[in-house]
C-alpha positions, 0 to 999 in steps of 0.5 A: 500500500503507498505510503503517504509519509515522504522521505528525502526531500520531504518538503518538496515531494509533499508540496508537489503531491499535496499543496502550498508549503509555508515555512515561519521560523523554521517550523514547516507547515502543509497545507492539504486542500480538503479534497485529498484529506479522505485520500490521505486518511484512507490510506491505512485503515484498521490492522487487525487488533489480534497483532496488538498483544496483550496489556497488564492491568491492576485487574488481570492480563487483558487483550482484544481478539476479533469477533468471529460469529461461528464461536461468539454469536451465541455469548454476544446474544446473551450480552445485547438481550440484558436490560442494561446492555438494552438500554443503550446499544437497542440490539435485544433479540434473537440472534439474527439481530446481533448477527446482523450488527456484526455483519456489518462490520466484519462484510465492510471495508475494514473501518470497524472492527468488533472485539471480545475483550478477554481477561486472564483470558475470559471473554467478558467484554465487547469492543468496536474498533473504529476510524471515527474520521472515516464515519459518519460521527465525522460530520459532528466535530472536527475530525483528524485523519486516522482519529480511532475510534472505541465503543465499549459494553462489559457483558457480565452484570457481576463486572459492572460497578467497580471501576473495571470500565475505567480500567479497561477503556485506559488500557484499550486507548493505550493500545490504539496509541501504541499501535496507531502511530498515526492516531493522534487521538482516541474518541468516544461517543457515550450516551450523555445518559449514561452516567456510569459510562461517561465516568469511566471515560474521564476516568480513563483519561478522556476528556468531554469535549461537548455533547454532541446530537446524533441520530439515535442519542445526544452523545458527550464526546470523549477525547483522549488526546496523544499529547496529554497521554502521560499528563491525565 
């Protein structure tokens, strides 16, 4: 896949292939025209988060591994027909109705990629890794290319209440910082009804940067930027 990254000569070979080049006290600055930012974003969508390991947590060794039907629909199910899982994600029903949330994804381009979230190797949570500059979430706030996004539910009720939320969500955005290298921001849209959910985002190191209405929910945007990663 071509790189959009130059090498030598990089202030030339990027003002040749993408626009005007302004440089003010030694510190160079490109300007893309609009038309070839979804060019440029495109051009690394989502590596699978099978091949991003494993991440110790003060609650056990927690990784993420590809949803696949065949072995998860019947768990999924069982997860989306709770009533507090209901509430917000409206996927209660038999199986073909969460099958066909992940066909979705797993039939589309790539842009979104569903988890299991496993701890001490148990499946107990459900994870949606997404480019949110590439979705329509995009339209709602000023998006940077590759910004990722992550949409979360703990599947065990006995899980819920006790901080792991927090911890989990601090753990996952670590992992799409450490290996989206492009990603400059992780983003969340939490139902602005949600209380437990948005607390366990600003726990986690996110920030609300407004609440935002979306077709199915008034949403609180969480931002977790790159640059204050260590600060919160």
């Amino acid at each position: 896949m071509p790189s959009t990254e130059t090498t030598a000569d990089p202030a030339g070979s990027a003002t040749r292939a993408f626009g005007s080049l302004r440089t003010i006290d030694e510190t160079i600055e490109l300007r893309f025209p609009v038309g070839r930012l979804p060019q440029l974003a495109e051009a690394d969508l989502l590596d699978s988060p099978a091949l991003w390991g494993r991440t110790d947590t003060p609650a056990g060794t927690f990784r993420l591994e590809p949803v696949r039907p065949d072995r998860d629909l019947g768990l999924l199910t069982g997860w989306m027909n709770d009533p507090e899982v209901d509430a917000y994600w409206e996927l209660a029903g038999p199986e073909a109705v969460t099958g066909a949330h992940l066909r979705a994804q797993l039939d589309g381009d790539g842009r979104s990629i569903p988890c299991l979230g496993l701890l001490d190797g148990t499946p107990m949570s459900y994870w949606e890794i997404y480019r949110a500059d590439l979705d329509p979430l995009s339209r709602s706030y000023p998006a940077r290319p590759h910004d990722t996004g992550i949409h979360l539910l703990i599947g065990d009720g006995t899980n819920r209440g006790r901080g792991l939320g927090t911890t989990l969500l601090r753990a996952v955005a670590d992992l799409v910082l450490d290996n989206r290298p492009r990603c400059t921001r992780v983003i969340a849209e939490p139902d602005i009804r949600n209380t437990p959910s948005v607390s366990a985002f600003l726990g986690s190191g996110f920030r609300c940067f407004a609440e935002i209405d979306l077709p199915e929910k008034r949403a609180a945007l969480m931002i977790r930027e790159r640059a204050l990663r260590n600060l919160l």
